[in-house]
N, C-alpha and C positions, 0 to 999 in steps of 0.2 A: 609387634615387631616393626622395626625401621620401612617407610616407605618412599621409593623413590623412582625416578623417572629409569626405564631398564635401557641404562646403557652401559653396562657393565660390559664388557668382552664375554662371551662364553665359548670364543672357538680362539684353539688353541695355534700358535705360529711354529714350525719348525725349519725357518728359512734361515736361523742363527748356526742352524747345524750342515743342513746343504742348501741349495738354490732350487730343489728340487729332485724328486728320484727320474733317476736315469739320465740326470744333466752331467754334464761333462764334471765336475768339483766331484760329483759323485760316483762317477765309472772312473776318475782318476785314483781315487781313493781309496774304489776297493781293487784296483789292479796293483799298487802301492802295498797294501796290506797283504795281497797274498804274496808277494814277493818277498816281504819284508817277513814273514809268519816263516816262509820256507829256509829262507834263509839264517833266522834263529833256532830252526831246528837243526837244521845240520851241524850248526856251530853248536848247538847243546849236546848231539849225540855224539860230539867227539872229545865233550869234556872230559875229564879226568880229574886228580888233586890237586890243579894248579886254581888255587883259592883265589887268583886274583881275576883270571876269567872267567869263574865261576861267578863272582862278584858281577864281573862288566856282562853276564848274561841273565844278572838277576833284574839288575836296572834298563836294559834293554825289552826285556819281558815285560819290565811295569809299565812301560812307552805304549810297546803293543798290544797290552791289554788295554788300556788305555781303547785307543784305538778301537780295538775289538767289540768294546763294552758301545762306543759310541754307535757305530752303525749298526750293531744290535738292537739296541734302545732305539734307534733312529727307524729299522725295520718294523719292530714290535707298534711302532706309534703309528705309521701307515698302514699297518695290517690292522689294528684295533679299528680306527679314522675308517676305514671303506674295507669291512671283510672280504668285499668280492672282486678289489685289483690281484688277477691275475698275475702282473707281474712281478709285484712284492711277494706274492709266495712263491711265488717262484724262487726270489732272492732270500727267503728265509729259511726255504729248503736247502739252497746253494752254501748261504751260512753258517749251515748247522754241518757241512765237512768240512769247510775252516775251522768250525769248532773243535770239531775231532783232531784234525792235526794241527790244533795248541795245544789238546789234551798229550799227545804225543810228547811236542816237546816238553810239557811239563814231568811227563813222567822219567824224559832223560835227567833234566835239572833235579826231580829228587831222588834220582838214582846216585847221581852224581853228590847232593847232600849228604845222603845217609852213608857213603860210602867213606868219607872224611872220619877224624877222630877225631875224640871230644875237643880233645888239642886243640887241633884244625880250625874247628868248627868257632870253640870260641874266639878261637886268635881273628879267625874272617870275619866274626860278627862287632869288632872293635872297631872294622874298616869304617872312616870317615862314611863312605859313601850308601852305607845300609844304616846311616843312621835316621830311627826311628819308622826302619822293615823289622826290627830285630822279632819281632813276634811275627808276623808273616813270614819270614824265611825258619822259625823256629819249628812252625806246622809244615812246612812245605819235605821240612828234613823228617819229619815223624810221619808223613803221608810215605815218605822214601821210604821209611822203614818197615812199611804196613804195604806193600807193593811189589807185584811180579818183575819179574825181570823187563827192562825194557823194551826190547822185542815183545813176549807177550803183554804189556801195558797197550804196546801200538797193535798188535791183532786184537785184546778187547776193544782199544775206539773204535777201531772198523768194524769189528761185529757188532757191535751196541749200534752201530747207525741203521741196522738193517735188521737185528736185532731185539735188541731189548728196547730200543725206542719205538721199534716200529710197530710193539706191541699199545704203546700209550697213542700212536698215531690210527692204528684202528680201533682203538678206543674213543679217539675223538669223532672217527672218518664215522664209524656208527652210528654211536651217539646223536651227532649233527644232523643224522638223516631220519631219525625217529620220530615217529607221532602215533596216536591215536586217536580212537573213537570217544571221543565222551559225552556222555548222556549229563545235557545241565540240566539244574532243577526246574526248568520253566519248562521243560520236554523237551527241548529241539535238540539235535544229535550235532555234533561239529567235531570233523577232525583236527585236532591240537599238534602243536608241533610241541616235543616233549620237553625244549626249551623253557615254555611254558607252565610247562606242570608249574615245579617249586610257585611262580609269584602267585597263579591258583590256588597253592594250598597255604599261600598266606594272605587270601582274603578273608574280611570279616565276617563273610557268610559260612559257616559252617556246613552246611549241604552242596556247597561247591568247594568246599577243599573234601571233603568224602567222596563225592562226587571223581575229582580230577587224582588225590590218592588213587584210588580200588580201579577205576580205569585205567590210570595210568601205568598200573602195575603189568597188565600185557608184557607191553613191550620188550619190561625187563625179565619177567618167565621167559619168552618165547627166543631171547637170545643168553640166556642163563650159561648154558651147557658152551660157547664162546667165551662170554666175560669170563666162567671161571676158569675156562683156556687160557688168557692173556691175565689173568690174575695168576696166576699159579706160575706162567709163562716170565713174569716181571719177580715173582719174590724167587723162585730157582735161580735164574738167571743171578741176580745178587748174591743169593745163598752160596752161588760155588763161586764166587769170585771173592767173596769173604772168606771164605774157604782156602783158596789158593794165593791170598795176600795176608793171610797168617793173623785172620781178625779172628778171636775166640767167639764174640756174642755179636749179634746182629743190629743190635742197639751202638755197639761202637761208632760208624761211621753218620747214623745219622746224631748221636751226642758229637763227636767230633764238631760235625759242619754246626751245631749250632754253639762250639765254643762252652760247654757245660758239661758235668760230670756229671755220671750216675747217680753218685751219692744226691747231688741236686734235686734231678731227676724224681728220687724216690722222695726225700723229704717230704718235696711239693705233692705228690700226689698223696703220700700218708696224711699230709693237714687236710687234703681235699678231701679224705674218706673220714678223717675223723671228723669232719665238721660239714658232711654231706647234707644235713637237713636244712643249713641254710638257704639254698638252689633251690631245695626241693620244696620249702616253704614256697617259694616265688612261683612255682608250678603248683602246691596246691591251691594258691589264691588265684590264681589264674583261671583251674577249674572250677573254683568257689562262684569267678565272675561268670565263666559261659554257664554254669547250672549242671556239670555234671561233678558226679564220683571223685573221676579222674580223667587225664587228657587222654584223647587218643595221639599216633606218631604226629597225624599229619593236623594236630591242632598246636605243633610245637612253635611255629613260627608264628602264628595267625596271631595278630593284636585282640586281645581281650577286654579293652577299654579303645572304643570308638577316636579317630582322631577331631581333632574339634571341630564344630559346624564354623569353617571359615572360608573365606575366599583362597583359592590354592596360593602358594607362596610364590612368588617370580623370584628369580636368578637375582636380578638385585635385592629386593630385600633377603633372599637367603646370605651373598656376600655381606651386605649390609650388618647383619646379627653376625655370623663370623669376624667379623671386622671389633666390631662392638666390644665381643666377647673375649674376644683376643686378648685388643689393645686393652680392654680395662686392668686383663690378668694380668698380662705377658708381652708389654708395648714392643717388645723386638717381633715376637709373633707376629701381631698386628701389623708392623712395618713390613716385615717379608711377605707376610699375605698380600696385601696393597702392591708391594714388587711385583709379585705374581701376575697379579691381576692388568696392572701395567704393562708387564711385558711380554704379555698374552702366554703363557706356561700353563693355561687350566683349559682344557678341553670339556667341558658340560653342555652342548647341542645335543638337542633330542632332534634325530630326522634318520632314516631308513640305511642301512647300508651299514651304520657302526654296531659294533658287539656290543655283548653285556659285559654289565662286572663293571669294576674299579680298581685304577692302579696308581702307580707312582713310579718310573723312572729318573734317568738322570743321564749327564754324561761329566765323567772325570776332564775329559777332552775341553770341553767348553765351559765348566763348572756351573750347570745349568739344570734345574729340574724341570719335569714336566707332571702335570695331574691330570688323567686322565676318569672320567665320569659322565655320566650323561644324568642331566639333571630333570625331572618330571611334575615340578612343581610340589615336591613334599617334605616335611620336616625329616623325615630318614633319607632324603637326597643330602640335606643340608648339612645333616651328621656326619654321611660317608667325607663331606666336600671339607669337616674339618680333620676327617680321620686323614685321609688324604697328605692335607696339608701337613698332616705333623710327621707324615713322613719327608716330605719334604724339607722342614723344617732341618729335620736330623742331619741331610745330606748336604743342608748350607751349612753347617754350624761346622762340619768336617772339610768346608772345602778349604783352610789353609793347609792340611793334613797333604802329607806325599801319599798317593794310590794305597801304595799296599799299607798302610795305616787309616786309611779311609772305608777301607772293604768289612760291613757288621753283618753278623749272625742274624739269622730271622727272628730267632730268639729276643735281642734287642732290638729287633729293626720294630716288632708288632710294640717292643714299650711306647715307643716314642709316636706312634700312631694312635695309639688310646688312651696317652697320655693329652692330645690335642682334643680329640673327644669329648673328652672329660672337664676342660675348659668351656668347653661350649657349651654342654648338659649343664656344668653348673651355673654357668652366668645366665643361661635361661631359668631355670629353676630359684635364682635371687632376685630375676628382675621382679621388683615391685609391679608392675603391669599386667604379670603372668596369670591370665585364666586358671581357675582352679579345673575347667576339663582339659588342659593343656598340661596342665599340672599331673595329672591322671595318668594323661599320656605318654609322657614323657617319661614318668615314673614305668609305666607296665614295657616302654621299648625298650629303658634299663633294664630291667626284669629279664624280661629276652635274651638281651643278650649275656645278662651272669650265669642264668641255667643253659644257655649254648654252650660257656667255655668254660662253665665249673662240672658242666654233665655232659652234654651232648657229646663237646671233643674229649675228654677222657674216656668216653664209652668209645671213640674212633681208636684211642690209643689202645683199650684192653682188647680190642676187636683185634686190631695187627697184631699185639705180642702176643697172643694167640695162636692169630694164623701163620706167622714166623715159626712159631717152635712148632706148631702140627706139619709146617710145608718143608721141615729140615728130614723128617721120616718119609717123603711123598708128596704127590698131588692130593687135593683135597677134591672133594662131589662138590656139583651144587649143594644137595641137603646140608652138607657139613659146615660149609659156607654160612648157610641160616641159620645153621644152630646154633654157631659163634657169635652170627650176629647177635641173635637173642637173646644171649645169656648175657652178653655183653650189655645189654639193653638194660637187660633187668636185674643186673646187678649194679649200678650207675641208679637209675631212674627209680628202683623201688618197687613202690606201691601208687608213684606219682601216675604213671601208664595205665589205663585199663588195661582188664585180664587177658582182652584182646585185643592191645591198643599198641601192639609192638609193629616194628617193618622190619622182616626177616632180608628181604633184599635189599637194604641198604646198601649194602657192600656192593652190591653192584652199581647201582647209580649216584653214587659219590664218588666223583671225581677225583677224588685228591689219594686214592687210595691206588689210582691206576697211574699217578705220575712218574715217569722214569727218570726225571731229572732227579729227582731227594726223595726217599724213606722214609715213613712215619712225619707225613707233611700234620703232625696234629699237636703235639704238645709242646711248640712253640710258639703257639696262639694262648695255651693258657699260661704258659711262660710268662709273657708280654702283659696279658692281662694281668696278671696277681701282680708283676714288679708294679705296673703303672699303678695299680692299686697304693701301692705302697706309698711310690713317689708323690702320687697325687695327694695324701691322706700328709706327709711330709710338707706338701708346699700349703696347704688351709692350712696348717700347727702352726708354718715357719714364715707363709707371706713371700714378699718380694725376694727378703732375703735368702731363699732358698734356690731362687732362678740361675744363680751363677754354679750354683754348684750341682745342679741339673745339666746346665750346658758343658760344665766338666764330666758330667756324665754319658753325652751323647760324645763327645769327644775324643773319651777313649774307649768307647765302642768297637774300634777296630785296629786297637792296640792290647787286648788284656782278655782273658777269659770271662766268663758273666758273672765268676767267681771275685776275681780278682778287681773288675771295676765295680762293682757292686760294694765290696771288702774297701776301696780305697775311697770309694766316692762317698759313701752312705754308711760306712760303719757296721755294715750287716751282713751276715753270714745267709750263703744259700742251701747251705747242706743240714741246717736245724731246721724243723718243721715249724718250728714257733716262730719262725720269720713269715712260712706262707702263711700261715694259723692265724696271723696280724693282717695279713694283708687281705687275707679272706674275710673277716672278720670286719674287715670297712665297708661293706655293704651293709652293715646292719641298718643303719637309721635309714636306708631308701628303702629296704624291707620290712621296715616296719611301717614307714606311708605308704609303702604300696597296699597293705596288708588293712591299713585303714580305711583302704576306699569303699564308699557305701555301692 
């Protein structure tokens, strides 16, 4: 890999956006918005069929979100940056009832939509002035139609603030506060903040991820009979609002927000079950390497090929190889990464006080991303930092786009992320240079992550539709809880599991199941993954010449369903199985080296 002197930037600037939080640019701003928030509501809820103010409050809305989206983004990046400024959360609490009364206005504006005729409707959408919202104002009128009355839309925001969110806020408030006792293998006892667990149970030591599993496990018995209170508490809550907004299936609203049809939906998962042993090849070689049968839960993340005997990787030569990998692919990549990097937009400081995880924001406001990461000197740092980037990528390639033609589906937002990835896996994996235990490596982190999103998260999806149609007759028990988990487990995973190698409590300490912003936060990851499968397997066939019409693909990202840009961009149908059946199926040759490893 590239070696160079580390002066790359790794902290990130957000003075582009204010001069600082709580400087005057910044208390101007947010006093400005909520004036201007209130002020479009009132003017919303006394809309009626005059289509032409209907129009001047659609385009006023996109200003304000606008807006909205930035000092959100601008929030989220200082709360990330130093968990423990009290006064940012304070303002991200303060935030989140601005939020709610835009949610308000919004549900005036699709009251007012759905209540127009087709007439109407068309004749408004010819207006000069919605030209190229016509798909965002299209959804905004079908969200009207699928919605209570105005009045109760505005008693859900405010009950959801205290509510149904405050259920995923003591899930957090918990959570955060959790640790245990655990016995390491060398004897000594230390209590673990439960933070913790998961990167314990993806060390290479096998007796410290068994270890930090089965102790870990405490914590989440001992608050069971809670979580499945605020589980139960988060899918009710839905269930009757689905309910009283005239949605037949529970899957509507979260297929909705990701722009994708049922029929999609099931295709993909039919190719994934018909073509299951691929994954589950990846997991039996895996336990071939550690020496057992079969895995256990908590041997799912843990690398089973060693990373190679090297000096850890520095922040520049990680940019360095991204850079590399890019430009050779994808020289506009490359260029926007180097932008990036320039104009300090990539946050990766390791030092006390920032959260985990990784993300990617942005602001419509200042057309400007941000990558947020913290980097530890290791080749799965350097991965995330190009997963990263290709989100980023996405939201420059949209930024001639008006607002509400820029706004994409998670659904596409994960292609375009693994699509960067994938760039980077492979131009490591061609360099002539490439150590054959590097090689190894790399190969078994692929591995990882194709049985994550061809099993793990579909066993997250069977688990929720599940516990959706059990939680439409009642509350569920804990026990019942496990049991779904289980079954879920082991029908996904196989024979790949030992006999007692499942985690019945999953469902509690996976987060993404207790989110109350979105529903079913899981099968838009494997979405993302198979398309980019696809795209990627498309651009090695096609070369360069396939680049423009990739970027015509992230482009109309947030103009078109996933049907419809897919259908115009790439010729390919998402509702036949033989499209994901193809796209699953591009794994083969790295499962088969991997498969080859002595």
């Amino acid at each position: 890999m590239p070696h160079s002197t580390p002066t790359t930037p790794d902290r990130w600037s957000l003075e582009s956006w204010f001069s600082g939080f709580g400087k005057a640019d910044y208390t101007e701003f947010k006093a400005a918005l909520v004036r201007d928030v209130e002020l479009l509501k009132t003017r919303a809820a006394a809309l009626g069929g005059n289509t032409a103010e209907i129009v001047g409050v659609i385009n006023t809305l996109e200003t304000v979100s606008d807006r909205l989206g930035h000092l959100s983004a601008y929030l989220g990046c200082l709360s990330a940056d130093d968990a423990n400024d009290e006064g940012v959360k304070a303002d991200e609490a303060w935030i989140s009832t601005l939020e709610a009364e835009s949610t308000k206005l919004m549900a005036s504006l699709r009251s007012a939509l759905a209540a127009l005729s087709d007439a109407a409707f068309d004749s408004m959408l010819s207006d000069p002035a919605l030209k190229n919202a016509e798909h965002a104002v299209k959804r905004m009128r079908h969200e009207g139609q699928h919605q209570m009355s105005a009045e109760m839309e505005s008693l859900a925001a405010d009950l959801n603030v205290n509510g149904l969110h405050a259920w995923g806020r003591l899930y957090d408030t918990l959570t955060g506060k959790m640790e245990f006792e655990m016995a390491f293998p060398d004897g000594h006892k230390e209590i673990v903040p439960m933070s913790r667990r998961r990167a314990l149970m993806s060390e290479g030591d096998r007796k410290l991820r068994e270890a930090a599993f089965h102790d870990g496990q405490k914590p989440w018995h001992d608050h069971a009979v809670t979580l499945a209170a605020g589980l139960n508490g988060i899918a009710g809550t839905r269930l009757s609002l689905f309910g009283r907004r005239g949605l037949p299936h529970f899957l509507d609203t979260p297929l909705f927000d990701g722009a994708m049809s049922r029929k999609s939906l099931d295709a993909m998962l039919e190719a994934i079950h018909a073509n299951i042993d691929l994954p589950r090849r990846a997991i039996r070689k895996a336990a071939k390497l550690q020496g057992t049968p079969a895995l256990h839960y908590f041997d799912l993340e843990a690398p089973q090929v060693a990373p190679p005997d090297e000096k850890p990787l520095t922040w520049d030569e990680a940019c360095a190889t991204v850079d590399h990998a890019f430009s050779a692919a994808y020289p506009k990549l490359g260029e926007y990464f180097r932008e990036m990097l320039s104009q300090r937009w990539i946050e990766a400081q390791p030092r006390a006080g920032k959260r985990p995880g990784a993300f990617c924001t942005g602001s419509q406001l200042k057309h400007e991303e941000r990558v947020y990461m913290t980097f530890h000197k290791t080749v799965h740092d350097m991965v995330t930092l190009a997963h990263e980037v290709g989100h980023a990528w996405h939201s420059c390639v949209l930024r001639p786009a008006r607002s509400f033609a820029a706004s994409y589906p998670m659904t596409l937002a994960e292609t375009a992320s693994n699509f960067g990835e994938m760039i980077l896996l492979d131009g490591l994996m061609s360099d002539p240079g490439i150590t054959e235990a590097t090689k190894a490596y790399l190969l078994d982190q692929e591995m990882l992550r194709a049985h994550a999103y061809l099993i793990n998260i579909p066993m997250r999806y069977e688990f929720e539709k599940a516990f959706y149609t059990e939680r439409a007759g009642g509350e569920l028990s804990v026990s019942r809880f496990s049991e779904l988990m289980n079954e879920a487990q082991r029908k996904l995973y196989g024979d790949t599991l030992l006999p007692d190698g499942t985690d019945p409590m999953f469902w509690a300490y996976k987060m993404h199941f207790f989110i109350t912003g979105v529903s079913f936060y899981n099968f838009p990851y494997v979405f993302g993954y198979l398309l980019s499968q696809a795209l990627f397997a498309r651009f090695k066939a096609e070369g360069a010449a396939f680049l423009p019409r990739y970027e015509a693909f992230l482009a109309m990202t947030g103009s078109a369903t996933c049907e419809e840009v897919v259908k115009q961009t790439l010729g390919e149908d998402l509702t036949k199985p033989e499209f994901w059946a193809t796209a699953l199926k591009a794994m083969e040759p790295s499962l088969q080296a991997y498969e080859a490893i002595k």
